[in-house]
C-alpha positions as CSV (number, residue, x, y, z in Angstrom):
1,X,-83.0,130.3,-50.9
2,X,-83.9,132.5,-54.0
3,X,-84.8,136.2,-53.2
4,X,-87.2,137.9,-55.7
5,X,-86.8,140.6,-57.8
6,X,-88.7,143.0,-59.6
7,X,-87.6,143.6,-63.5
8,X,-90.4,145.8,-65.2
9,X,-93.3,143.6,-65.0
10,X,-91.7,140.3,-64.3
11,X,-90.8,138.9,-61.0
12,X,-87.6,136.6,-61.4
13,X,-86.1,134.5,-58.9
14,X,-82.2,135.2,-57.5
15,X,-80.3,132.1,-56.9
16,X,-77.7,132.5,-54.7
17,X,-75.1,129.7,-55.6
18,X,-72.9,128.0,-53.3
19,X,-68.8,128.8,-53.7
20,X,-66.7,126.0,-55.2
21,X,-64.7,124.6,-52.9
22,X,-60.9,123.9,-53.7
23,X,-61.5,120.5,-53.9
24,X,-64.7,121.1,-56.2
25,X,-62.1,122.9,-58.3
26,X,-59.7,120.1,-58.4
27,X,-62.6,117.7,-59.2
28,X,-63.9,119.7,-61.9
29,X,-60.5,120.1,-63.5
30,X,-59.5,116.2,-63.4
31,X,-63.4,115.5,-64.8
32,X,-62.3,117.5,-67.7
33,X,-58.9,116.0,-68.1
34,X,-60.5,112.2,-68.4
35,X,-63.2,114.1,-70.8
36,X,-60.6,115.1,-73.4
37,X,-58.7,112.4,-73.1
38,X,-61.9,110.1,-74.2
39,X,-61.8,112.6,-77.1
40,X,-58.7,112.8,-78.3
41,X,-57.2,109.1,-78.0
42,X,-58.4,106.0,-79.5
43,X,-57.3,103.8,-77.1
44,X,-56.6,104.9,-73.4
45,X,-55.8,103.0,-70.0
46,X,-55.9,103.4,-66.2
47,X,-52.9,102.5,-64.3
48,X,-54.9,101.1,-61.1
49,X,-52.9,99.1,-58.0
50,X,-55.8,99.7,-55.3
51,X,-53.6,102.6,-54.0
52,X,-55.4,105.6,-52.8
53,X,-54.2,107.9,-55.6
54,X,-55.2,104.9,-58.1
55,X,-58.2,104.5,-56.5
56,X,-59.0,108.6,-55.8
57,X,-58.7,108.4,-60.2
58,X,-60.8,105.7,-60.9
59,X,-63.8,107.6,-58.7
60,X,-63.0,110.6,-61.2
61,X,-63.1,108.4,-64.2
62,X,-66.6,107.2,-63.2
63,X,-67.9,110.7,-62.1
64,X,-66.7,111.8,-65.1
65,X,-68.9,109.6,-67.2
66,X,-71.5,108.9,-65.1
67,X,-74.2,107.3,-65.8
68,X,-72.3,105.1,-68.6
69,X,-69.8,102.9,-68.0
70,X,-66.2,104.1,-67.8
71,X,-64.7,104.3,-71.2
72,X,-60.9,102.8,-70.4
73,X,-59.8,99.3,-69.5
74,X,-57.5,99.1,-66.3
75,X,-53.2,98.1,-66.6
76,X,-51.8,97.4,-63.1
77,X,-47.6,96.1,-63.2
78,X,-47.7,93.7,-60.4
79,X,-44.0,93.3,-59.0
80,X,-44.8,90.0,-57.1
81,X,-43.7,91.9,-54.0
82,X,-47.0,94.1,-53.5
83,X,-49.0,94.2,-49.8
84,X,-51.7,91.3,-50.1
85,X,-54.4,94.1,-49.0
86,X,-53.9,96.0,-51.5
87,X,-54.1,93.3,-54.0
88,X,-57.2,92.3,-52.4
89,X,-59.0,95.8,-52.8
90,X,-57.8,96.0,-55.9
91,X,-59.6,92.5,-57.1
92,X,-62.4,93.4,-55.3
93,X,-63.2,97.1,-56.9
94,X,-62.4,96.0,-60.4
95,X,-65.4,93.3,-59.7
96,X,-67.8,95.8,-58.5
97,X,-67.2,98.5,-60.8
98,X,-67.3,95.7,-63.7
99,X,-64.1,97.0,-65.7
100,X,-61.6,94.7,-67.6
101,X,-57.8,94.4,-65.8
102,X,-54.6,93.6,-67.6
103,X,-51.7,92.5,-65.1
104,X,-48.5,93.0,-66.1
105,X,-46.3,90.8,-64.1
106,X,-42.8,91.0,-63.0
107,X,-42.6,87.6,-61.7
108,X,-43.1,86.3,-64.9
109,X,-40.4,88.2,-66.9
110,X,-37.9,87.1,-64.0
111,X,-39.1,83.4,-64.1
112,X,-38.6,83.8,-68.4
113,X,-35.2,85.5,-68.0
114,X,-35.9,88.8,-69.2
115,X,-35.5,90.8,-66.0
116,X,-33.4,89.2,-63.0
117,X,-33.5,90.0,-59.2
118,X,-31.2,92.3,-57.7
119,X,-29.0,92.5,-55.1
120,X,-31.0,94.8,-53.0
121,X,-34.4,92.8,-53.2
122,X,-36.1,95.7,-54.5
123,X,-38.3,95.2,-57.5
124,X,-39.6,98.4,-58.1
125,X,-37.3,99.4,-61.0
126,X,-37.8,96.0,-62.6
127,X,-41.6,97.4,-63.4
128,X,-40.5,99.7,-66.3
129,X,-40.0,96.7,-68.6
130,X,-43.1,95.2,-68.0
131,X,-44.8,98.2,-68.3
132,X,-43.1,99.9,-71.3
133,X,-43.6,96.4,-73.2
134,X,-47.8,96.2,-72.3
135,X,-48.5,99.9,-73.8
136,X,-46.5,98.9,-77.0
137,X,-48.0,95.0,-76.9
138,X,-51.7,96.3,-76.5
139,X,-51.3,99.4,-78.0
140,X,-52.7,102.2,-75.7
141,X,-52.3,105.9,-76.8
142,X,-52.8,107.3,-73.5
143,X,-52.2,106.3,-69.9
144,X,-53.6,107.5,-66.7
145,X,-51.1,108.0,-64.0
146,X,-52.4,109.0,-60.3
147,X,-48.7,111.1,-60.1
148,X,-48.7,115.1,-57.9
149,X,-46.1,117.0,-58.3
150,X,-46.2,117.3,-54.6
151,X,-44.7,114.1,-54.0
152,X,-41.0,114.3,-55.8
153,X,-39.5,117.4,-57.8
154,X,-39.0,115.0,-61.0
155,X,-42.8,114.7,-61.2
156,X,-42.8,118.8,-60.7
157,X,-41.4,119.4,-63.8
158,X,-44.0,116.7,-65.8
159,X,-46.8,118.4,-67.3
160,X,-50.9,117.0,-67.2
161,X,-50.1,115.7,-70.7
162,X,-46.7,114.2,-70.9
163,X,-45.2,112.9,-74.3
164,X,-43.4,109.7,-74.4
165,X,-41.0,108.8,-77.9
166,X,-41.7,105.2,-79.5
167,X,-39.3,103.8,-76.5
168,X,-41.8,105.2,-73.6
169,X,-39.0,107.7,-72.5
170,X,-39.5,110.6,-71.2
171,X,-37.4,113.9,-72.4
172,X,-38.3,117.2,-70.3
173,X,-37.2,119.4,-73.3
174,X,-40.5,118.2,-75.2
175,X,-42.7,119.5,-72.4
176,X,-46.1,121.5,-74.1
177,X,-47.2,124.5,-72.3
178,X,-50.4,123.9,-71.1
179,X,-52.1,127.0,-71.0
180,X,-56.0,127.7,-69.8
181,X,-56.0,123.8,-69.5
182,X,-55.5,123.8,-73.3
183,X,-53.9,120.3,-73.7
184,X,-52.1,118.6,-76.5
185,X,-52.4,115.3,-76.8
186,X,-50.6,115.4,-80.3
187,X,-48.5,112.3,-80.9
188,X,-46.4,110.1,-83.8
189,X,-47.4,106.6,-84.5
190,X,-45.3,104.3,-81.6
191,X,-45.4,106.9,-79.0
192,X,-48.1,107.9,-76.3
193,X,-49.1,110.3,-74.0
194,X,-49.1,110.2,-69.9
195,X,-51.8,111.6,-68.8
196,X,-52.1,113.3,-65.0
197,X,-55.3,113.8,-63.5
198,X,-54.1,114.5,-60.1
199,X,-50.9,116.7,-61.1
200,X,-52.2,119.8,-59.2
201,X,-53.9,118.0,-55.7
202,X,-51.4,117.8,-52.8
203,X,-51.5,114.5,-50.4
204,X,-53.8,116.3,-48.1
205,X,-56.4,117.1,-51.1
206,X,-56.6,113.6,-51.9
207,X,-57.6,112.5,-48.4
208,X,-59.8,115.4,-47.7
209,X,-61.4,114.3,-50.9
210,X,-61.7,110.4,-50.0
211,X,-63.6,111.9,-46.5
212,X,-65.5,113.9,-48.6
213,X,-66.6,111.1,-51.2
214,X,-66.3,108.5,-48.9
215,X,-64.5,106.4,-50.6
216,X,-63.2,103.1,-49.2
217,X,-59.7,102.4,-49.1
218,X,-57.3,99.2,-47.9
219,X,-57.2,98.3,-44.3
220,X,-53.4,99.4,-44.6
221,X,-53.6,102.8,-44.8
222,X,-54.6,103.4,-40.9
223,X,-53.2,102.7,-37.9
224,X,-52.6,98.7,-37.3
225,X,-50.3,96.5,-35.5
226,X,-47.8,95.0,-38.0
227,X,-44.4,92.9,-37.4
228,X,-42.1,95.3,-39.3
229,X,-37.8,95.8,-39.4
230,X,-35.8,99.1,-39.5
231,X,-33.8,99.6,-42.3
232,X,-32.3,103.0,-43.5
233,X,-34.6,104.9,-41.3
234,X,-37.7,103.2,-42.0
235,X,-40.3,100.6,-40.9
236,X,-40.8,97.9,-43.5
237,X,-42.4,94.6,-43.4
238,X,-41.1,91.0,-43.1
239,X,-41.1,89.2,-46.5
240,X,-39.8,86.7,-49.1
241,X,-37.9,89.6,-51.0
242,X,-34.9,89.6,-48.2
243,X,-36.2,91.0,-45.1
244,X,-34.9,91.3,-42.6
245,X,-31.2,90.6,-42.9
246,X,-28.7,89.2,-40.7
247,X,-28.4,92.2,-37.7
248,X,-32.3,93.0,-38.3
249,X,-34.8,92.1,-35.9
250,X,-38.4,92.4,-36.0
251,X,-40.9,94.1,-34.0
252,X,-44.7,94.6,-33.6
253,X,-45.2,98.0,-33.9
254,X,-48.5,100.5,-34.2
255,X,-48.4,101.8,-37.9
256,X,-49.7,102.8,-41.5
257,X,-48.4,103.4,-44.8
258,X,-48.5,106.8,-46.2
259,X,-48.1,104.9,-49.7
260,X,-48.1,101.6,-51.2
261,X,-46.2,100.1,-53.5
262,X,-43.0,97.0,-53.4
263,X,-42.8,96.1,-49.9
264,X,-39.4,96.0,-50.4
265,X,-38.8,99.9,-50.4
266,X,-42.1,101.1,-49.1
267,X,-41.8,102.2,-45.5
268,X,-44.6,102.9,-42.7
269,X,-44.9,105.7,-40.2
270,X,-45.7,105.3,-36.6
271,X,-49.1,106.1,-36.4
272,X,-52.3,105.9,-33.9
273,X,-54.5,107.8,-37.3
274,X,-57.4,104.6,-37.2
275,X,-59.9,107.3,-39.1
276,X,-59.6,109.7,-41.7
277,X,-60.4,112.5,-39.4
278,X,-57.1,111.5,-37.8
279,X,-55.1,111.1,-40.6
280,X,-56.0,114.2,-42.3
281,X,-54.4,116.3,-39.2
282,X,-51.3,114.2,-39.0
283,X,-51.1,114.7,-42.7
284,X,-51.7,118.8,-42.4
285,X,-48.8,118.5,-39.6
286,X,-45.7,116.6,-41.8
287,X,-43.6,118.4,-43.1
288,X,-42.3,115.2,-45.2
289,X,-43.6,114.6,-48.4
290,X,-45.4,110.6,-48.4
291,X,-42.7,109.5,-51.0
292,X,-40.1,111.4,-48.8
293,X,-41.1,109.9,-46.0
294,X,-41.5,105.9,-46.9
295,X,-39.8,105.4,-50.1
296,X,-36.6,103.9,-50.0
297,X,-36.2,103.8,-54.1
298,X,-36.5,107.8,-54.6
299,X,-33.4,107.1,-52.3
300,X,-30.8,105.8,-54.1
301,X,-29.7,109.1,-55.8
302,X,-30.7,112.9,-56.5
303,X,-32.4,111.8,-59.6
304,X,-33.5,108.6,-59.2
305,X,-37.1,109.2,-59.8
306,X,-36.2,111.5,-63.1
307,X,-33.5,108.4,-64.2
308,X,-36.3,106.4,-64.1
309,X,-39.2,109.0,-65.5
310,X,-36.4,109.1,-68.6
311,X,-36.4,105.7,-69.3
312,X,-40.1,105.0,-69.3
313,X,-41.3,104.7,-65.4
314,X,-44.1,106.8,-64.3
């Protein structure tokens, strides 16, 4: 409530205002990222897979312009490997929210010989291609990615506004400072600009802020009983990509996925978390980052993730 006070002859009213939250903070920042970007670029695009940092950015992007429609068509890269809930959520929110969806598809550039399985299964570096190729084909000057630097130290180093040359690569010596969330979305004709809401929220921001917005999410993201393999330390699901292998056995186990993307190198956690309450604390007790912890591709070297930032991957 208000206290009055007393100023010569007027009586005026004290408002005593709340204190921002951290995640009001965070919130208030990415509003002002998508605010600029609608600003600045002529023709800008959500990356959206119905994962919870893809779907955390789309709430943002609607908050942000609120009560108008969102401003930004959606661009998902569909590896043909991707968890049919997710797929499902994904269908289902770009219905509700009423937003036009372009689907890249890896399927289709290994069915017309441009890309070609490989040995491992895996089809998660096989997205750059089909990625790289949809900015350039439909032209987009700016692309929301739902990347922290939380999760891996390549995506440390990236910047809210990253630059991208006329081949989508990224170079870390063309890094603008970004000070007093001054950004720069300066760019030649051919290139664009990645664009990252989220870069300064940490794993356990983003679910504290999906209890806090309630925001619905995929099935597969708490606690459920799944027939899943080990391999390299981690639980992943049966499959058409090449799981298990000879020497591999399945079992039903209790789990959830930290993260979603090609089941092929996206591992689950042993889990009993069936509410967010449940996975916040196990979340604010790991001391493994979500990409650290389930994905097999940051794996393969030191740098992989940075090899693959470099040659156009987000």
């Amino acid at each position: 409530m208000g206290a009055a006070v007393r100023k010569g002859t007027a009586v005026t009213t004290a408002v005593r205002l709340a204190p921002l939250t951290h995640l009001d903070v965070l919130e208030s920042e990415a509003v002002h990222i998508f605010r600029e970007v609608a600003g600045e670029f002529e023709k800008p695009v959500i990356l959206f897979s119905g994962g919870k940092d893809s779907i955390v950015m789309l709430h943002l992007a609607r908050k942000a312009f609120a009560p108008a429609p969102v401003p930004f068509v959606l661009l998902h890269v569909d590896t043909g490997h991707n968890f049919p809930e997710v797929l499902d959520y994904r269908d289902r929110a770009v219905a509700r929210c009423g937003l036009r969806l372009h689907v890249a598809s890896v399927q289709e550039y290994i069915d017309n010989g441009r890309l070609h399985e490989r040995p491992d299964g895996t089809r998660n570096p096989l997205q750059t291609v089909p990625l790289t190729e949809a900015i350039q084909s439909l032209k987009f000057d700016a692309v929301f990615g739902g990347g922290r630097r939380d999760e891996e130290k390549a995506r440390a180093k990236e910047r809210v506004f990253s630059l991208r040359d006329e081949f989508s690569q990224w170079d870390p010596r063309r890094q603008r400072p970004e000070l007093w969330q001054l950004y720069n979305g300066r760019h030649a004709p051919g290139e664009h600009v990645r664009v990252f809401p989220l870069s300064n929220w940490t794993e356990l921001d983003v679910w504290q802020y999906i209890a806090r917005e309630e925001i619905e999410l995929p099935e597969i993201y708490f606690a459920h009983e799944r027939e899943v393999f080990r391999r390299n330390g981690m639980w992943l699901t049966a499959g058409e990509w090449g799981g298990p292998k000879e020497g591999e056995t399945t079992e039903t186990r209790l789990i959830r996925y930290r993260t979603v993307g090609d089941m092929s190198c996206t591992g689950a956690v042993d889990s009993a978390a069936t509410t967010l309450d449940a996975v916040i604390a196990e979340i604010a007790a790991s001391r493994l980052t979500e990409r650290g912890a389930t994905r097999a591709d940051d794996k393969m070297s030191e740098a992989a993730m940075e090899d693959r930032k470099r040659e156009g991957y987000f």
